[in-house]
N, C-alpha and C positions, 0 to 999 in steps of 0.2 A: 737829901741834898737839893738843894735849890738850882733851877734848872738853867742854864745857859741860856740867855736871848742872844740871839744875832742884832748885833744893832747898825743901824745905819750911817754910811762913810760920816767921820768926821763926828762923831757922837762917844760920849764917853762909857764905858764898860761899866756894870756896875755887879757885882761879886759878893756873899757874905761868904767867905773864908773860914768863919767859924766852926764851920760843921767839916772841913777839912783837915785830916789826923795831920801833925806834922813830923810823916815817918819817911825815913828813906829807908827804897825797896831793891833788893836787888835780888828778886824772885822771878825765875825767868820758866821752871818747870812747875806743876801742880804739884800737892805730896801725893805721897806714895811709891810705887819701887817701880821705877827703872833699869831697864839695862843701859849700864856705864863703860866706857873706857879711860884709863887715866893718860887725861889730855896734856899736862906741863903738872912738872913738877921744881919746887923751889926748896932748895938747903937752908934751914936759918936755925932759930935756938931760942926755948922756950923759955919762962922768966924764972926757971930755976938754972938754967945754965945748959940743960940738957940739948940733944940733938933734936930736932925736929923739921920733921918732912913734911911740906903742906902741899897738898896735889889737887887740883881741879879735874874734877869727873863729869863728861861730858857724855851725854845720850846718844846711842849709837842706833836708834831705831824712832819707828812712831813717826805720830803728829810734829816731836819735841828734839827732834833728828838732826844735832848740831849744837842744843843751847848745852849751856852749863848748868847741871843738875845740883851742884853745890861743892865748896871748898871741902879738907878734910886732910887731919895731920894724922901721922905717928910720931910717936914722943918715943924716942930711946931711952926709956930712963928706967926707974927700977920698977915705977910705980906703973909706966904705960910697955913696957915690953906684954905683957900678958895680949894688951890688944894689937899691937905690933904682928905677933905671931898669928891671931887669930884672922885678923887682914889679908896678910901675905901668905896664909894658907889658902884663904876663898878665892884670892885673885888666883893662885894655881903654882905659888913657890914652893918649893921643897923645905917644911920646915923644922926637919926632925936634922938632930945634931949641928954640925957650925958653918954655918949661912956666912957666906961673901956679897955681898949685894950695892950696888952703887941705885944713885936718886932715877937716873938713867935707866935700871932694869924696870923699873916699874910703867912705865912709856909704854902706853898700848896694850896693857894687862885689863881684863874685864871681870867685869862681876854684876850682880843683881843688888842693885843697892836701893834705900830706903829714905828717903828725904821727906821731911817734915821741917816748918818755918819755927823761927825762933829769933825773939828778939830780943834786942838788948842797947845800950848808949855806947854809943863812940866816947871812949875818953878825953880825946881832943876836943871834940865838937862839940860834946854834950847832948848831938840828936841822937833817937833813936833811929835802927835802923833791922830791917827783916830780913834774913839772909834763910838759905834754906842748909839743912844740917843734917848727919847722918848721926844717927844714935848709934849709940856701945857695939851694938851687935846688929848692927845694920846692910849687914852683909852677906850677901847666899853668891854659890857658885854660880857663875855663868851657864847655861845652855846655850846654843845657838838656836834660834825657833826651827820647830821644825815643819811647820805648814810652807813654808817656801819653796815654792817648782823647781826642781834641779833641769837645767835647761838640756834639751836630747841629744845625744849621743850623733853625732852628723856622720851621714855613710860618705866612704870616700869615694872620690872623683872618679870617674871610668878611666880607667888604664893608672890611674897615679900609683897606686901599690906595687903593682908588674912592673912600671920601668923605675920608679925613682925611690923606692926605700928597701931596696934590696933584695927586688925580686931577680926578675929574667935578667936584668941584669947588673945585679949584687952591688950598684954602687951609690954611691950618696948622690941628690943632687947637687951640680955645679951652679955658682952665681951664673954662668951662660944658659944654663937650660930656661931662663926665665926669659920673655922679652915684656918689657915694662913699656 
């Protein structure tokens, strides 16, 4: 790619364009597996008529702690229930026998997911565009990490046990015991 000049006030730009894809990107994590939370989820209905859930999973750790990791439905139907179940088991639902569940239960459910880019034409538009996507089986349970410091145990105050949680003398504090 041909290198940008800075040019001077009042001078014209000059650009070859040519060697520029013209793709829209809305790749905001690298691939590979992150740990997600499902950030918003939307009700709508896929082009066979079926139900369909599309939820935005959002990275809950890392460098990447905040962006959107990528889009991702389930299709109620007969042909996508198989991955429905397998989804809703990793995130941590109960899915043996008959499931009640609104778009809402899944708000804040985590998992280890797997994003890799994939592109394709906007219908409308007719550009292309690189979104990042989870494949079939792009999904492990969550662990929480566990190299993280659990913060220490803090010893209590001299005399606060004995007078005010029920020692020497058995009673709760009162808002007066405090002076602010």
């Amino acid at each position: 790619m041909e290198a940008l000049i800075l040019n001077p006030k009042d001078q014209p730009m000059r650009f070859d364009f040519s060697s520029v894809d013209d793709v829209e990107s809305y790749i905001n994590v690298p691939e590979g597996v992150h740990n997600c939370r499902v950030a918003e989820v939307r009700d709508g209905r896929s082009r066979d008529g079926s139900v369909r859930w599309s939820y935005r999973l959002e990275v809950i750790d890392g460098e990447w702690a905040g962006r959107t990791a990528a889009w991702d439905s389930l299709t109620w139907s007969e042909r996508g229930i198989y991955r429905v179940k397998k989804v809703l088991s990793v995130l941590g639902l109960d899915t043996k026998g008959v499931v009640e569940i609104e778009t809402n239960d899944l708000m804040g459910l985590r998992a280890r997911v797997r994003v890799e880019p994939e592109e394709r034409e906007d219908p409308s538009t007719g550009r292309r565009q690189v979104r990042m996507r989870v494949p079939y089986l792009g999904y492990e349970a969550y662990e929480p990490p566990t190299d993280v410091d659990t913060p220490p145990t803090l010893a209590p105050v001299d005399g606060w046990k004995q007078k005010h949680e029920g020692g020497a003398e058995g009673k709760a504090p009162e808002d007066d015991d405090f002076a602010f």
